[in-house]
DRENMIPA-134051 format. One record per residue (C-alpha): x, y, z; residue number from 1. Coordinates in pm, 1 decimal. Layout:
         xx         yy         zz   seq
          X          Y          Z   NUM
...
END
This chain:
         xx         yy         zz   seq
      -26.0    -1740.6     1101.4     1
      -38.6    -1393.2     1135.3     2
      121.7    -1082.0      895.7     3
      385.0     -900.3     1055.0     4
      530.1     -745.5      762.6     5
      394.7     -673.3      427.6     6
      329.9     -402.6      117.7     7
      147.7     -321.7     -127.1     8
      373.0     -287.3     -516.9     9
      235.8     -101.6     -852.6    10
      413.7     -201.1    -1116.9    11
      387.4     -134.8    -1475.8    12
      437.6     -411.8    -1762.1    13
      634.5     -301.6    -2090.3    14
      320.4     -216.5    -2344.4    15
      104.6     -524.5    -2405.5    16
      250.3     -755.5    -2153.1    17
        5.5     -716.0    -1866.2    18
     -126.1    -1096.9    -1877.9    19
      235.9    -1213.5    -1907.3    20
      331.0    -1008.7    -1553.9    21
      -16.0    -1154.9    -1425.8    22
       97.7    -1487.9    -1522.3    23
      480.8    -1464.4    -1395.2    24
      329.8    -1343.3    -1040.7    25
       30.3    -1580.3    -1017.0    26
      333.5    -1883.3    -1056.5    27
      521.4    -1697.3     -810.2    28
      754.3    -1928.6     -578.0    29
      658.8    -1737.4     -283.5    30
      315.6    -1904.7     -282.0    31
      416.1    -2260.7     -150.9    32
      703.1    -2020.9      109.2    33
      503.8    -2089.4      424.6    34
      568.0    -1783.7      617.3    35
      415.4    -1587.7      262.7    36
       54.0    -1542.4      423.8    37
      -93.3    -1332.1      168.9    38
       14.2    -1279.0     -173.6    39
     -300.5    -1162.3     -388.5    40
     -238.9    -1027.9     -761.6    41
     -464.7     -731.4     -909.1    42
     -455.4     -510.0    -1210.0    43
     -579.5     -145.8    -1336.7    44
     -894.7     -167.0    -1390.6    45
     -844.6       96.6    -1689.7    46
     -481.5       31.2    -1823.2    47
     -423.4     -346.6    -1823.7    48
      -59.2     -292.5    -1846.3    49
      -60.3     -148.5    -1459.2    50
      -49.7     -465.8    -1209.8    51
      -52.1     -455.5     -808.9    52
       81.0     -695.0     -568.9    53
       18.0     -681.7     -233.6    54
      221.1     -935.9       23.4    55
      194.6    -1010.2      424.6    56
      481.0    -1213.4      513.7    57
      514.0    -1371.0      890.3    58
      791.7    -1105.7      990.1    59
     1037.8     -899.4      815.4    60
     1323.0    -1125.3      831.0    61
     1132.7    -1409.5      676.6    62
     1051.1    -1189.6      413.1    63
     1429.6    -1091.3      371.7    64
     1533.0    -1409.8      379.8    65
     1283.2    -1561.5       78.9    66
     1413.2    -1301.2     -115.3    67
     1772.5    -1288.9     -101.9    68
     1749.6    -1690.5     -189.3    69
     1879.5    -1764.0     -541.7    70
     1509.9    -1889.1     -667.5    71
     1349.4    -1533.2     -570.2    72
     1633.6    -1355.4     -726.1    73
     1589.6    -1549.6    -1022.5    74
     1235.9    -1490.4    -1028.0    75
     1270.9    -1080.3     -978.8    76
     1526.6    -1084.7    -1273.4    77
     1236.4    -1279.8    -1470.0    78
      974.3     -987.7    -1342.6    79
     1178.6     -694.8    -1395.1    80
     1245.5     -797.8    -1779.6    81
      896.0     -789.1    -1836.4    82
      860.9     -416.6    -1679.0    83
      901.3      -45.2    -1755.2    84
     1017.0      176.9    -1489.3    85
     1025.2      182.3    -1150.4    86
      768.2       27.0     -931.2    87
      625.3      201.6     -632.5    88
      647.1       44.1     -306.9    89
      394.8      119.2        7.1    90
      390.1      -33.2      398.4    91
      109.3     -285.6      424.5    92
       22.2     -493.7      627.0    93
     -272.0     -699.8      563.9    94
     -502.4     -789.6      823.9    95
     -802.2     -960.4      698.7    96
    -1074.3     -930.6      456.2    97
    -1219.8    -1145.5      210.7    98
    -1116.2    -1316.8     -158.8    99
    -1351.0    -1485.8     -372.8   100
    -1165.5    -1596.7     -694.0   101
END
C-alpha cells in the first residue's frame, strides 16, 4: 500500500516517563488499522524523556477517520496524560527506507 498522508510528532513525556510513552505508543491500536502503513517509534538520543513518532497513513481521510473513532480518542487521552506540553507536529510522508529492530 502506499503513504499518502503522514507526519512526523515530538513529544515530550512528564519527567521520568519516557519508557511508559514508548510503551503506550509501541501498543498503539493503529498498528493492526490496515491503512496505518508506517508507524515507527524513536526517542532523544540525549533526553530520554523526548519521544518521536512518525506515521504514513493510506490517505488523509483514512487517517481522519482512525482517529476520530472512540478507541483512538481513548488512546490520545491515555497519551496526553502521560505528557508535558505541546507536541510539535511536521508534514511527512514516508516513502521508503529501511528498519532493522
Amino acid at each position: 500500500m502506499t503513504v499518502h498522508h503522514g507526519f512526523h510528532a515530538t513529544m515530550t513525556a512528564r519527567p521520568g516517563r519516557g519508557d511508559e510513552v514508548v510503551q503506550l505508543l509501541l501498543a498503539a491500536p493503529s498498528l493492526p488499522e490496515r491503512d496505518c502503513v508506517v508507524f515507527l517509534v524513536g526517542r532523544s538520543a540525549s533526553d530520554p524523556d523526548v519521544v518521536h513518532v512518525t506515521e504514513g497513513w493510506s490517505s488523509r481521510e483514512a487517517h481522519s477517520a482512525f482517529f476520530g473513532s472512540d478507541r483512538a480518542q481513548a488512546f490520545v487521552a491515555s497519551l496526553q496524560a502521560m505528557l508535558t506540553g505541546e507536541s510539535a507536529y511536521s508534514d511527512e510522508v514516508p516513502l521508503g527506507g529501511k528498519a532493522a529492530f
